[in-house]
Structure formats: C-alpha cells, structure tokens
mmCIF file as gemmi writes it, N, C-alpha and C atoms, coordinates in Angstrom:
data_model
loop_
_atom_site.group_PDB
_atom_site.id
_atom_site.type_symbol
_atom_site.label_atom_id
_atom_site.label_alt_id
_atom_site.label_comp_id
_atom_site.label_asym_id
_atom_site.label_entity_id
_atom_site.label_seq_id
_atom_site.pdbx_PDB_ins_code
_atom_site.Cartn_x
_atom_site.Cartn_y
_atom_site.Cartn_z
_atom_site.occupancy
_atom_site.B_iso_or_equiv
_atom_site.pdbx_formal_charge
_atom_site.auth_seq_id
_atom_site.auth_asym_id
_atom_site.pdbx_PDB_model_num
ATOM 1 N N . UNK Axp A 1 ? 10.792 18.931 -2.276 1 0 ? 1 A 1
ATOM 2 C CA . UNK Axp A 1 ? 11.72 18.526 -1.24 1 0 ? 1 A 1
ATOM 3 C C . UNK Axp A 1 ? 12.757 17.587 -1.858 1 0 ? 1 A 1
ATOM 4 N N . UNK Axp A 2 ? 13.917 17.85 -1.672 1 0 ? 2 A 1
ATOM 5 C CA . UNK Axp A 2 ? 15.246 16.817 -2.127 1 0 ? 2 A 1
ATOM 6 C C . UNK Axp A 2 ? 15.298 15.682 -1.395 1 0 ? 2 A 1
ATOM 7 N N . UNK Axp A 3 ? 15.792 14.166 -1.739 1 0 ? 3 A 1
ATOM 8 C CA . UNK Axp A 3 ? 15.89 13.457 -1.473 1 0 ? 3 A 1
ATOM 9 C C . UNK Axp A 3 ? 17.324 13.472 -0.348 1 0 ? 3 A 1
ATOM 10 N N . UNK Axp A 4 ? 17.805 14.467 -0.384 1 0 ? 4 A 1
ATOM 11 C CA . UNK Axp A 4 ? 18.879 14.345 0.925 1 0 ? 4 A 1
ATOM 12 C C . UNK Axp A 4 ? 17.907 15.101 2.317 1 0 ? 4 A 1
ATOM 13 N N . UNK Axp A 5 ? 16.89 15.978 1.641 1 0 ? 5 A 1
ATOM 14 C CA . UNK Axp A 5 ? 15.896 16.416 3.071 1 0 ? 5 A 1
ATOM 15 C C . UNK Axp A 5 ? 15.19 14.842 3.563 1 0 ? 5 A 1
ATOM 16 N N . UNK Axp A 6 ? 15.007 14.538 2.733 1 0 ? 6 A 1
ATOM 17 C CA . UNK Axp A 6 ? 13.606 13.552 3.374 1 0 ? 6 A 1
ATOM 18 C C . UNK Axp A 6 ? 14.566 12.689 4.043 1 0 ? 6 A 1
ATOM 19 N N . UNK Axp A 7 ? 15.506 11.98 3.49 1 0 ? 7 A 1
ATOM 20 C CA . UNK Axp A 7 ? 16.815 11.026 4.547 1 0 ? 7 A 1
ATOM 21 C C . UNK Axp A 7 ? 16.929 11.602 5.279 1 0 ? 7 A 1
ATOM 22 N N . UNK Axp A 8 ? 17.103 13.03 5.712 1 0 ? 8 A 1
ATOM 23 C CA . UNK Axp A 8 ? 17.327 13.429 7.01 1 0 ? 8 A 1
ATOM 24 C C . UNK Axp A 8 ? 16.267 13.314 7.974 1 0 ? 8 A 1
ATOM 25 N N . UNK Axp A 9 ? 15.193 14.137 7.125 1 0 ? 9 A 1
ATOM 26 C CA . UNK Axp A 9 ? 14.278 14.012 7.868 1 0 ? 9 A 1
ATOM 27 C C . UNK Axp A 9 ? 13.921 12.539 9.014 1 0 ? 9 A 1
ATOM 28 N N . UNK Axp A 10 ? 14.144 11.654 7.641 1 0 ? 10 A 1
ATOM 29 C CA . UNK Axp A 10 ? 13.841 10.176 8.042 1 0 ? 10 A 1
ATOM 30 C C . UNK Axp A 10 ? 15.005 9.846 9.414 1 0 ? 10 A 1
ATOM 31 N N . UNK Axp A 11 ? 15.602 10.503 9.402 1 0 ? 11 A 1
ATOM 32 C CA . UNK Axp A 11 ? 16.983 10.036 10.728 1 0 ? 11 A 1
ATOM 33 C C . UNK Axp A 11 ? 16.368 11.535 11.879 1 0 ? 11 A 1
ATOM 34 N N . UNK Axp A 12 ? 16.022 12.051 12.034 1 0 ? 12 A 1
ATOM 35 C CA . UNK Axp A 12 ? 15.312 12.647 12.759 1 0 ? 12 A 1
ATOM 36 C C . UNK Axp A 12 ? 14.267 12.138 13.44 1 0 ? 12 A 1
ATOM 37 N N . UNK Axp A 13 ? 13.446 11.399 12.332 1 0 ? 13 A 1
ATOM 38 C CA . UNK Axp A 13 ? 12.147 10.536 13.068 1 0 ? 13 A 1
ATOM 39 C C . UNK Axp A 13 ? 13.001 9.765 14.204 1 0 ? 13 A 1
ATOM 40 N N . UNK Axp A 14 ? 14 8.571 13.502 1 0 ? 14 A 1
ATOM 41 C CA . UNK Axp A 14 ? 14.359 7.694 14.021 1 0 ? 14 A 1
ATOM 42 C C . UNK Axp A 14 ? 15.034 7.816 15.506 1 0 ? 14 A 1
ATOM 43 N N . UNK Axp A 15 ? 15.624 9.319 15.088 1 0 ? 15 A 1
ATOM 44 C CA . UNK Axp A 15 ? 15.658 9.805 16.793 1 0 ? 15 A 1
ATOM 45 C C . UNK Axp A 15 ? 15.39 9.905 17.927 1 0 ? 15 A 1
ATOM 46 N N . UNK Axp A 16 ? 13.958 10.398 17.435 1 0 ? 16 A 1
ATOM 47 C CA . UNK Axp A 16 ? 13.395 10.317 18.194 1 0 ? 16 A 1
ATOM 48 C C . UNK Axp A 16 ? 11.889 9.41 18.72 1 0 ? 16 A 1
ATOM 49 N N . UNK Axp A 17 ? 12.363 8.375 17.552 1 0 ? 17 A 1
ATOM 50 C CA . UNK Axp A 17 ? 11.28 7.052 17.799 1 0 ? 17 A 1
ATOM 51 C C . UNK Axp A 17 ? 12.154 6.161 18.622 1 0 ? 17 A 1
ATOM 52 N N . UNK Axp A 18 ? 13.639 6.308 18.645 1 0 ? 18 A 1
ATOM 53 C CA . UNK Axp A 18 ? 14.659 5.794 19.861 1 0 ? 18 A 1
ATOM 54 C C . UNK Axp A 18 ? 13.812 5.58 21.219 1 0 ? 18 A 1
ATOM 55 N N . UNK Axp A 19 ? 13.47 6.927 21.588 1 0 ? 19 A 1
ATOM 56 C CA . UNK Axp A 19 ? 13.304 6.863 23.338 1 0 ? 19 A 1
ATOM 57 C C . UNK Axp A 19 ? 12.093 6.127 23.241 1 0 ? 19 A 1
ATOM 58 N N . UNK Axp A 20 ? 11.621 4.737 23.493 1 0 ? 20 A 1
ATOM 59 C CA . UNK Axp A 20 ? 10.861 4.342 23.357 1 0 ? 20 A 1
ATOM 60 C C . UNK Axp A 20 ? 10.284 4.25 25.283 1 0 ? 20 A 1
ATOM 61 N N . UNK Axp A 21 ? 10.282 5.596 26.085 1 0 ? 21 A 1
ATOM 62 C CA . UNK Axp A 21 ? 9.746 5.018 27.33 1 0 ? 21 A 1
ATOM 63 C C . UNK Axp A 21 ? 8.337 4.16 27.093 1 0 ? 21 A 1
ATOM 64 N N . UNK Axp A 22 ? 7.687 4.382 26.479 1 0 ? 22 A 1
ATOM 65 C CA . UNK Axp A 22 ? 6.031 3.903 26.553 1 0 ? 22 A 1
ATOM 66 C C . UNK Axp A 22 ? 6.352 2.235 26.08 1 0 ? 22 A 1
ATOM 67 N N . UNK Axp A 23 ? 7.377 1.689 26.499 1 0 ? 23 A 1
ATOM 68 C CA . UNK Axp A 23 ? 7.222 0.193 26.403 1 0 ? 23 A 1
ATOM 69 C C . UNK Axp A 23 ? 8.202 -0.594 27.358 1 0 ? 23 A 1
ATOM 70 N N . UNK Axp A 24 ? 8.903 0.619 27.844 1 0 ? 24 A 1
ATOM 71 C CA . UNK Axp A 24 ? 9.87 0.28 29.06 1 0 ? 24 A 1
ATOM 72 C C . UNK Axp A 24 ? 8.888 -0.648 30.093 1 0 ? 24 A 1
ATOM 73 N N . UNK Axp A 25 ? 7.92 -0.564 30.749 1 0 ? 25 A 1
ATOM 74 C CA . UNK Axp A 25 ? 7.193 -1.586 31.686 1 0 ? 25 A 1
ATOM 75 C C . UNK Axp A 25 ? 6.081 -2.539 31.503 1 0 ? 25 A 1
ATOM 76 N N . UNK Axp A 26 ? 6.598 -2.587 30.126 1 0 ? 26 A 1
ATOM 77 C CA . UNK Axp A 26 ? 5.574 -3.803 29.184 1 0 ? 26 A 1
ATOM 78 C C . UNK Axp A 26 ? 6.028 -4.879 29.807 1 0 ? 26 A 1
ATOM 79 N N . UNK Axp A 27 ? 5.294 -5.819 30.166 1 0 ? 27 A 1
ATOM 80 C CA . UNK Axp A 27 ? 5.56 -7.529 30.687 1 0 ? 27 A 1
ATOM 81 C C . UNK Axp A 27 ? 5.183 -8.627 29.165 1 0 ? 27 A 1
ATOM 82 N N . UNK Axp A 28 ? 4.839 -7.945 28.431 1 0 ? 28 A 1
ATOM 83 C CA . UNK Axp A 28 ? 4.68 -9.172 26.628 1 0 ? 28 A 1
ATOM 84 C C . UNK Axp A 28 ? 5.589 -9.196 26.557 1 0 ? 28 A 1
ATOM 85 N N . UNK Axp A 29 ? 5.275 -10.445 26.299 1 0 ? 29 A 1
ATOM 86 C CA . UNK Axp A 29 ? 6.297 -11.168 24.705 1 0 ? 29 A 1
ATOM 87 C C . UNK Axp A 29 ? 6.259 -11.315 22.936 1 0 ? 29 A 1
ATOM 88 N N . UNK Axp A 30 ? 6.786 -10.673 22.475 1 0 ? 30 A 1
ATOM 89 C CA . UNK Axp A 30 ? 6.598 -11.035 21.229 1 0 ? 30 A 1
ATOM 90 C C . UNK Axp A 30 ? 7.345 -12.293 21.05 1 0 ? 30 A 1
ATOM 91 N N . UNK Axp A 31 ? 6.332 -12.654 20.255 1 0 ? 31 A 1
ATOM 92 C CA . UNK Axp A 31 ? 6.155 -14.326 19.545 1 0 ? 31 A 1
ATOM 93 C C . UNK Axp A 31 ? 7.145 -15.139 20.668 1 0 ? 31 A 1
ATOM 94 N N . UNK Axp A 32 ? 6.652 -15.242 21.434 1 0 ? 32 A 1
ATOM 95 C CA . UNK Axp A 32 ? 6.635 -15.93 22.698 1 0 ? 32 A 1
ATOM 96 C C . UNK Axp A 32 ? 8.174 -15.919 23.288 1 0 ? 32 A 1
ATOM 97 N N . UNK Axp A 33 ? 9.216 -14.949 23.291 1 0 ? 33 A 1
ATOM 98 C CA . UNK Axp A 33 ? 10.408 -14.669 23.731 1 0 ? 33 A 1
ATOM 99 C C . UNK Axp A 33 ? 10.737 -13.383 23.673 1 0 ? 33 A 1
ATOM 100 N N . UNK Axp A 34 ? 10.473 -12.883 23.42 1 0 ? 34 A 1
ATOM 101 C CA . UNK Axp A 34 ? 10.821 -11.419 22.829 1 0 ? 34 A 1
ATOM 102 C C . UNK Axp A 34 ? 10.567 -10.372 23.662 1 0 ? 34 A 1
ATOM 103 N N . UNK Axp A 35 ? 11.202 -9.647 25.048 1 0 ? 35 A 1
ATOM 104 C CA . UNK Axp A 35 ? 10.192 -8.663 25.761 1 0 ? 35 A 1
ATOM 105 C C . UNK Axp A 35 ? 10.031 -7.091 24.325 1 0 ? 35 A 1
ATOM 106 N N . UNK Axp A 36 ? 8.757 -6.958 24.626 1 0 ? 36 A 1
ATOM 107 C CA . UNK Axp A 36 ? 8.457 -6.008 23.622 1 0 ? 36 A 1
ATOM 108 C C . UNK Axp A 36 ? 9.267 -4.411 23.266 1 0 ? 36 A 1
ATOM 109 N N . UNK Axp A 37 ? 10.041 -4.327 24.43 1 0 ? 37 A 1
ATOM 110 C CA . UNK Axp A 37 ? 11.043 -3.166 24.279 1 0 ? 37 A 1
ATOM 111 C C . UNK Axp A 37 ? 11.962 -3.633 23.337 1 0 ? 37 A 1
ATOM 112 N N . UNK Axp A 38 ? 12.637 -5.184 22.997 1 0 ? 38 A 1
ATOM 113 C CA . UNK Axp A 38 ? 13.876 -5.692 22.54 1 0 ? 38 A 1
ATOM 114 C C . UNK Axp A 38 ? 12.927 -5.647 21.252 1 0 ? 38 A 1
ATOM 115 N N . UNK Axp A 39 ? 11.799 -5.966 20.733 1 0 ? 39 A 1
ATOM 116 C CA . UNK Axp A 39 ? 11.211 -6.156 19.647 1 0 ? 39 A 1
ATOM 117 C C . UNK Axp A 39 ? 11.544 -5.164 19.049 1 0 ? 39 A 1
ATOM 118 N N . UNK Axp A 40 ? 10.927 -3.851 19.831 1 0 ? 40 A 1
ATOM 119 C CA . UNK Axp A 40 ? 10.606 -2.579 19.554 1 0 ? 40 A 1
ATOM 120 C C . UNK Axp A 40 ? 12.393 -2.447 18.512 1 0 ? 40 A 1
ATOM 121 N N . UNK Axp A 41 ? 13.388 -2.843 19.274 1 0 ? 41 A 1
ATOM 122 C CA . UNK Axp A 41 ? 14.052 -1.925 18.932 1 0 ? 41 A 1
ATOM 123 C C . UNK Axp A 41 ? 14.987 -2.747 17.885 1 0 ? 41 A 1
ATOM 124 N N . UNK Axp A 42 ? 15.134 -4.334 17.823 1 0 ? 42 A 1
ATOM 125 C CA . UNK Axp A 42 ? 15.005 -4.862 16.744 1 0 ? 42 A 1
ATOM 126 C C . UNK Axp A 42 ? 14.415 -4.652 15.638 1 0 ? 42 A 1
ATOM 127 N N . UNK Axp A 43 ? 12.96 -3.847 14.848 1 0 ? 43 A 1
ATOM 128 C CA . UNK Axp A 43 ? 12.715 -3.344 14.528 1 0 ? 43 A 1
ATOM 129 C C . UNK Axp A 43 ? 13.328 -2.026 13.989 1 0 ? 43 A 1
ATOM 130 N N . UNK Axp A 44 ? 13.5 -1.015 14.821 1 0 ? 44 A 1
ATOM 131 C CA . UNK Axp A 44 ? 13.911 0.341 14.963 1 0 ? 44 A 1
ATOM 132 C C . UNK Axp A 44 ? 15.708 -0.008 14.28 1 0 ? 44 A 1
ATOM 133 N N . UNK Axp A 45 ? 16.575 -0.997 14.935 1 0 ? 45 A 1
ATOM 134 C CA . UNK Axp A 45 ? 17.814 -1.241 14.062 1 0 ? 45 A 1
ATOM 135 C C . UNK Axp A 45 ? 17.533 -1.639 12.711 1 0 ? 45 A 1
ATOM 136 N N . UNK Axp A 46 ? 16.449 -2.456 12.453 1 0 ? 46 A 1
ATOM 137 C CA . UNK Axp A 46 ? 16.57 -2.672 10.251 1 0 ? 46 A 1
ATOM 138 C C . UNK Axp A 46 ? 15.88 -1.353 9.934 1 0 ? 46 A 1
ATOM 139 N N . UNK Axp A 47 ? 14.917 -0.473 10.459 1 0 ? 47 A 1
ATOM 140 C CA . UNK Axp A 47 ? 15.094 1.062 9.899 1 0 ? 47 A 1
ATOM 141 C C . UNK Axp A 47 ? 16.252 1.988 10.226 1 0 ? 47 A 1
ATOM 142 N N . UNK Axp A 48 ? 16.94 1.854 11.008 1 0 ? 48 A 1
ATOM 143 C CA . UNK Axp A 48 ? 18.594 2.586 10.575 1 0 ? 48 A 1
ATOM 144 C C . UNK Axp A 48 ? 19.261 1.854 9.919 1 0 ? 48 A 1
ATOM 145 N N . UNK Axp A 49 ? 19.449 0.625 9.744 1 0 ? 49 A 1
ATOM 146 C CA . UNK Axp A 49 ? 20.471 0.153 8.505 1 0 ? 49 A 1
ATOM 147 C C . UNK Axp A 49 ? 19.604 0.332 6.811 1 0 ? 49 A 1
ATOM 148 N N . UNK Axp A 50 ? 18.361 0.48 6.892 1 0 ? 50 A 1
ATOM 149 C CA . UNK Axp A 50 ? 17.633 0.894 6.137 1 0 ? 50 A 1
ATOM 150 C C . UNK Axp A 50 ? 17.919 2.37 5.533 1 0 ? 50 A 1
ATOM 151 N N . UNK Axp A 51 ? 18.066 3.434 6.608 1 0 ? 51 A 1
ATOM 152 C CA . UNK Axp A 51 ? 18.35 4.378 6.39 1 0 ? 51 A 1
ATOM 153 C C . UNK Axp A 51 ? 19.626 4.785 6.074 1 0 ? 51 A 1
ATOM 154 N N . UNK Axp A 52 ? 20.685 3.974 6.353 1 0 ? 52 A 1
ATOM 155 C CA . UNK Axp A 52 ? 21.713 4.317 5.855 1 0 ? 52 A 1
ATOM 156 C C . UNK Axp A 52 ? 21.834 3.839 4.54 1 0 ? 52 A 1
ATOM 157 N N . UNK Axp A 53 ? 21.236 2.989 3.865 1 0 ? 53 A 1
ATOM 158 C CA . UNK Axp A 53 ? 21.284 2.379 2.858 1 0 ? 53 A 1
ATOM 159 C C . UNK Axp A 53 ? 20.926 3.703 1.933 1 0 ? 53 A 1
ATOM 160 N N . UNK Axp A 54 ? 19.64 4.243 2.111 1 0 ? 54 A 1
ATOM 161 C CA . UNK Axp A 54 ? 19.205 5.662 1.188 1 0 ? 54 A 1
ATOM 162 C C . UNK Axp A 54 ? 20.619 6.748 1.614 1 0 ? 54 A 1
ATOM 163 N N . UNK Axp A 55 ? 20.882 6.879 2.438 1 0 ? 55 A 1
ATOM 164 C CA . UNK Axp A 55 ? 21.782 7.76 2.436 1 0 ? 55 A 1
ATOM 165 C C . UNK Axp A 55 ? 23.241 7.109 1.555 1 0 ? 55 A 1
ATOM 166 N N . UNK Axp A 56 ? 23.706 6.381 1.505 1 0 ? 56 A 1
ATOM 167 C CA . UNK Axp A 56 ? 24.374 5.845 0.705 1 0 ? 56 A 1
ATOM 168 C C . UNK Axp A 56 ? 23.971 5.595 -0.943 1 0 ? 56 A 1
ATOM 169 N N . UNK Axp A 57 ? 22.627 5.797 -1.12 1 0 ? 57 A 1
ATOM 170 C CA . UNK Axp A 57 ? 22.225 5.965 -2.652 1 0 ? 57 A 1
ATOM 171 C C . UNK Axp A 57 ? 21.867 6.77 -2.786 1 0 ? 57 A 1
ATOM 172 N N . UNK Axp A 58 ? 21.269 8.027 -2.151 1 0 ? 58 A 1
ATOM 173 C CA . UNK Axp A 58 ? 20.928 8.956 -2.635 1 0 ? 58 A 1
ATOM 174 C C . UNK Axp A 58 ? 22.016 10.756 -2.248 1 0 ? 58 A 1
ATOM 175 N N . UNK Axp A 59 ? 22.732 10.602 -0.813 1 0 ? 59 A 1
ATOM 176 C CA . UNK Axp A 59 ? 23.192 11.196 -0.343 1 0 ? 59 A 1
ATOM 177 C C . UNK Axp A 59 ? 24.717 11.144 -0.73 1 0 ? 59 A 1
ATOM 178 N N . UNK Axp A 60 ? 25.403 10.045 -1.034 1 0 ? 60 A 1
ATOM 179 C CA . UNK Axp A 60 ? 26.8 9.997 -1.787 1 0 ? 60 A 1
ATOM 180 C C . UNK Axp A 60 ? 27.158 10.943 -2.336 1 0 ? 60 A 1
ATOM 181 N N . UNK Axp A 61 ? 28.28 11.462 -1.494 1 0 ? 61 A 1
ATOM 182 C CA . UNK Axp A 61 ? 28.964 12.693 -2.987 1 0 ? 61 A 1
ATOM 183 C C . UNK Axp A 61 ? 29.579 11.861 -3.956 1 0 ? 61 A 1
ATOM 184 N N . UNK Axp A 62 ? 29.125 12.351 -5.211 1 0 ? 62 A 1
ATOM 185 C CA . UNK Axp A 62 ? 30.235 11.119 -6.384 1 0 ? 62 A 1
ATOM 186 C C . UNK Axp A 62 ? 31.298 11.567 -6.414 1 0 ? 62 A 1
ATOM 187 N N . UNK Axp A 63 ? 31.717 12.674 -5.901 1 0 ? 63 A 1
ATOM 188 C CA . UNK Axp A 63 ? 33.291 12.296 -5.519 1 0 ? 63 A 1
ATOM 189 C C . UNK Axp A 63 ? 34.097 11.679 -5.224 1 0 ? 63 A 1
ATOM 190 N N . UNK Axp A 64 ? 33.202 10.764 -4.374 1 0 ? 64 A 1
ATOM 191 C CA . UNK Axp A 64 ? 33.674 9.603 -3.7 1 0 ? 64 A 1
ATOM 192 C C . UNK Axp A 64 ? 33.728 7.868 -4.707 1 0 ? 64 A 1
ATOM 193 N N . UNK Axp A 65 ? 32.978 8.2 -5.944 1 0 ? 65 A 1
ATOM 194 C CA . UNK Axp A 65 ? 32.964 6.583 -6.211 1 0 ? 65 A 1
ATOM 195 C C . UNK Axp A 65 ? 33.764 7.159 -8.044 1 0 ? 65 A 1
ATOM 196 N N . UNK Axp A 66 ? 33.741 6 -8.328 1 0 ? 66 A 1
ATOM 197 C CA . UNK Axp A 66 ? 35.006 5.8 -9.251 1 0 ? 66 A 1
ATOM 198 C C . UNK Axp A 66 ? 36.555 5.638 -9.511 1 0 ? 66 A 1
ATOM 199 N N . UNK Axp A 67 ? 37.363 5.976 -9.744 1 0 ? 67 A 1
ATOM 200 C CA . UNK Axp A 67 ? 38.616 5.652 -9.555 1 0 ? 67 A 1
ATOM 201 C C . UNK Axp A 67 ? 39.515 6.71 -8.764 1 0 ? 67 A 1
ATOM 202 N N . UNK Axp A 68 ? 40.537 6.451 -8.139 1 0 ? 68 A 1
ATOM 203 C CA . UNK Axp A 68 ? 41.155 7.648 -7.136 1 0 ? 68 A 1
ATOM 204 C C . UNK Axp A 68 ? 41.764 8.075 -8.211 1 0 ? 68 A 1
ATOM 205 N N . UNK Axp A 69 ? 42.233 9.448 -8.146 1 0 ? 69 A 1
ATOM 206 C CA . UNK Axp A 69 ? 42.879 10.113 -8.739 1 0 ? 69 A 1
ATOM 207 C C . UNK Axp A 69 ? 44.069 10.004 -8.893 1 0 ? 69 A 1
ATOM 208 N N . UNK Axp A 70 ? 44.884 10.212 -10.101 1 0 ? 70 A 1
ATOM 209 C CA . UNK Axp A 70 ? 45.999 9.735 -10.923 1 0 ? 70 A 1
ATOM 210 C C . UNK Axp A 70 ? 46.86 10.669 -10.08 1 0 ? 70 A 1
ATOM 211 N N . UNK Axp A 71 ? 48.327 10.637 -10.093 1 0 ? 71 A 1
ATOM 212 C CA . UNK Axp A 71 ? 49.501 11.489 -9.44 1 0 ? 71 A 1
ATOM 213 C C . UNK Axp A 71 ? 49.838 12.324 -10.502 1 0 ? 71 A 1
ATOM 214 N N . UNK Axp A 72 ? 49.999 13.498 -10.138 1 0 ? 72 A 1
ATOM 215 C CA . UNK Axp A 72 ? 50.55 14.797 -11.4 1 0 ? 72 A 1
ATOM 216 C C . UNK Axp A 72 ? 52.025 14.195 -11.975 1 0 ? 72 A 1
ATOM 217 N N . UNK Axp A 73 ? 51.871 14.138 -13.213 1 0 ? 73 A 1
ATOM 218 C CA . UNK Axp A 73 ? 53.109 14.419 -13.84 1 0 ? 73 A 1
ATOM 219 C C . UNK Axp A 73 ? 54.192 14.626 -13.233 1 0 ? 73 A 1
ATOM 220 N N . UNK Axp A 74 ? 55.546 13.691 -12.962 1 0 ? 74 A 1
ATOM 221 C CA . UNK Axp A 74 ? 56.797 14.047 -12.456 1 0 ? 74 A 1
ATOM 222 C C . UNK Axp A 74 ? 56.613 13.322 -10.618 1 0 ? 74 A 1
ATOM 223 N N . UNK Axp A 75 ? 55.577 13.045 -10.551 1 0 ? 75 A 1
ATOM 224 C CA . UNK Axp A 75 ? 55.384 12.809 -9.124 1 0 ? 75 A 1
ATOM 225 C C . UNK Axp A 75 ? 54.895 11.334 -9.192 1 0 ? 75 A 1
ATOM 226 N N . UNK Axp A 76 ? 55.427 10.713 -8.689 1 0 ? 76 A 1
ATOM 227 C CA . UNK Axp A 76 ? 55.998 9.342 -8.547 1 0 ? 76 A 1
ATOM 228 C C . UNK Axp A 76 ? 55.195 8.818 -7.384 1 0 ? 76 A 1
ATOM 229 N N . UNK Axp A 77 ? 54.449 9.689 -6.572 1 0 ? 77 A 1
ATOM 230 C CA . UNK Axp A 77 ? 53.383 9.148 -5.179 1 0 ? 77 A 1
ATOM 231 C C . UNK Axp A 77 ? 54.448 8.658 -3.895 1 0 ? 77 A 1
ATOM 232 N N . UNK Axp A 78 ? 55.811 9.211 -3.905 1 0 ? 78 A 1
ATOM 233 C CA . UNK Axp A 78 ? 56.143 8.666 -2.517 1 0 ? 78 A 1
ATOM 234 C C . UNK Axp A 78 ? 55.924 9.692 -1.585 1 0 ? 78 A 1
ATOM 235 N N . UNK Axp A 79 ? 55.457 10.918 -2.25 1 0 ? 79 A 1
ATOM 236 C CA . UNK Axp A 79 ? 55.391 11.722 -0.591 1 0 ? 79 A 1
ATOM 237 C C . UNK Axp A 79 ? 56.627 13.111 -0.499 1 0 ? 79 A 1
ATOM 238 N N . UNK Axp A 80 ? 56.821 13.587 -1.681 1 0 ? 80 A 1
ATOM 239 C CA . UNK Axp A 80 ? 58.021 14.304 -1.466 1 0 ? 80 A 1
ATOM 240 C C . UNK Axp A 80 ? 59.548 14.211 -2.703 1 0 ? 80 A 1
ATOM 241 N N . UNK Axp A 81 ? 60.521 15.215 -1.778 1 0 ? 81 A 1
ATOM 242 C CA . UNK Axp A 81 ? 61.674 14.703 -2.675 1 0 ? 81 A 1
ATOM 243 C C . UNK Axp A 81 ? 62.032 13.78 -2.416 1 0 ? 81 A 1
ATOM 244 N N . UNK Axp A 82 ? 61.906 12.787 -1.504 1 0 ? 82 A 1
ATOM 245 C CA . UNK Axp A 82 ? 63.186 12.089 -0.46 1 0 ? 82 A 1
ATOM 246 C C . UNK Axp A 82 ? 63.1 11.02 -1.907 1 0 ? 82 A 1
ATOM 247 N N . UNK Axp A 83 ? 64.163 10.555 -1.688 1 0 ? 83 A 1
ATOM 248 C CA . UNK Axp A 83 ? 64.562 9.248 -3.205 1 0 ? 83 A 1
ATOM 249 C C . UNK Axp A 83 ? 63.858 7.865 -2.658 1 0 ? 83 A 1
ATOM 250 N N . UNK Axp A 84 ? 63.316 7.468 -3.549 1 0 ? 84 A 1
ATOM 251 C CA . UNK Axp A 84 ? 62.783 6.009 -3.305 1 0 ? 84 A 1
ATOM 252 C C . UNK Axp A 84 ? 64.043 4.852 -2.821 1 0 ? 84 A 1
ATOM 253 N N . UNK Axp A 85 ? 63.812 4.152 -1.534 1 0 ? 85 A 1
ATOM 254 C CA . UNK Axp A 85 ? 65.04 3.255 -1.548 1 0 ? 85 A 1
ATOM 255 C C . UNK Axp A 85 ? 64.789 1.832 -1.756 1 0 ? 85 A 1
C-alpha cells in the first residue's frame, strides 16, 4: 500500500470519526471543564492538522517545491508584447 493510500485512508477514518452522535448527551466533564463532545473534538482537530502534515510530506507533488521557473529566452515576464512603461 502507498503512503498517499494510507493518508487517505487516514482522512476517511477522520470522516467519519467526525459524527460523533454517541457523545452528543454526555453530561462529563473532562478535566473538570471540558463537556466531552468539545474534548472529543479537540482531539479529532490535532488528528486533522496531523493529517495534513503527512499529506504535506508524503503527498506533495515536487513540482511544487524548489525554485519557480525561469522566463524563456526573449521574454522579459510582463505578460505579452505591450512595452514595459
């Protein structure tokens, strides 16, 4: 399995570990403020910024990193013939 399947995979889970009804009519608190749905999903946000993190190291096209590409020969980067003013 490729490491761009399993990131997906992994954002699939997270999908559907989202609908968290089974804590919607919880009355706890975590660590004595916290209703356990807000925990839940405090939690559930550092595994998507988590997950974007692998997708950003493993999923990157390197197309994207290193230097932008130089302008062809004769072409000056304004966009055309029009004369630079």
């Amino acid at each position: 399995m490729s490491k761009r399947t399993l990131v997906t995979a992994f954002f699939v889970l997270l999908f559907f570990l989202h609908q968290d009804s089974w804590w919607k009519n919880d009355p706890r608190l975590v660590l004595g403020v916290l209703p356990v749905s807000l925990a839940y999903h405090v939690v559930w946000t550092l595994l998507v910024a988590f997950g974007w993190l692998l997708v950003a190291r493993f999923c990157w096209p390197d197309r994207f990193d290193g230097e932008p590409p130089k302008p062809a020969p004769g072409n000056d980067g304004t966009g055309g013939d029009r004369p630079v003013r």
